[in-house]
N, C-alpha and C positions, 0 to 999 in steps of 0.2 A: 151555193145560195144560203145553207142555212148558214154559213160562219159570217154572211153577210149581215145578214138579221141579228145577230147573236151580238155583233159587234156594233152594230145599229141601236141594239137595247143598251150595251154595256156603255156606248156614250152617252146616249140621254141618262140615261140611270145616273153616272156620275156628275152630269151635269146640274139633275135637278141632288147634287148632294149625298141621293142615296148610299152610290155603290162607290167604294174608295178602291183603288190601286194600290199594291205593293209587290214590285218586279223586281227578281233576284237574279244575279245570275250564279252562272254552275259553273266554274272555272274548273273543277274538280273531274269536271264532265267533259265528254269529246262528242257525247251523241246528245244527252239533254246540255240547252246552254243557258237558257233561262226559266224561270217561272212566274206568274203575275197571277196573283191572287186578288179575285173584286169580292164582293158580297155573294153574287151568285152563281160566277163563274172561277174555272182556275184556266188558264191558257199556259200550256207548255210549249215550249219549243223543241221540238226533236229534229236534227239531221236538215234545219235550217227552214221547216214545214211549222204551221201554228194548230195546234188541238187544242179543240177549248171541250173541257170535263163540266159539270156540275153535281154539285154538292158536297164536295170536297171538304173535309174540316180543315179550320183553320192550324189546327195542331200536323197533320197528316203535308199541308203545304210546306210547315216549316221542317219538318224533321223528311220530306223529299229533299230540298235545297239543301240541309245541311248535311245530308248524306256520305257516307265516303264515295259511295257510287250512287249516284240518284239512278243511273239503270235499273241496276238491279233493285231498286227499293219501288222505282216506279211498276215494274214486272212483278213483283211480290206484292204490293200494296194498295195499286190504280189499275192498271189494268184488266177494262171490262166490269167495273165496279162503277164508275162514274160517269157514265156514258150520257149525254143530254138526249138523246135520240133511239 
């Protein structure tokens, strides 16, 4: 229910202009395969399931995706840090 809501906000929000999209993916990766960074949210993709983080900086998204292993950068540097909930 909540990623319902969450993704309920992130369309209106980009609708009325606010919040912008930029989805990457992780070729590099076998477990993260993308990432999409809005204004308020970050949604990862792990093992094929959607997490969505907030407050994510916008430097910390890019240097996950461009990671040699975004795993291990996500377990070193998101996880349990960014939790919306």
């Amino acid at each position: 229910m909540k990623n319902v809501i969450m993704t309920s906000l992130m369309l209106a929000l980009s609708y009325m202009g606010i919040a912008q999209a930029e989805c990457i993916q992780t070729p590099q990766s076998s477990w993260i395969t993308q990432a999409c960074y809005y204004t308020v949210t970050t949604d990862i993709y792990m093992n094929r399931k959607r997490y969505i983080f907030c407050g994510i900086p916008y430097t910390t998204f890019l240097d996950l995706v461009n990671a040699p292993s975004p795993g291990k950068y996500y377990y070193a540097m998101i996880k349990g840090k960014y939790n919306c909930w």
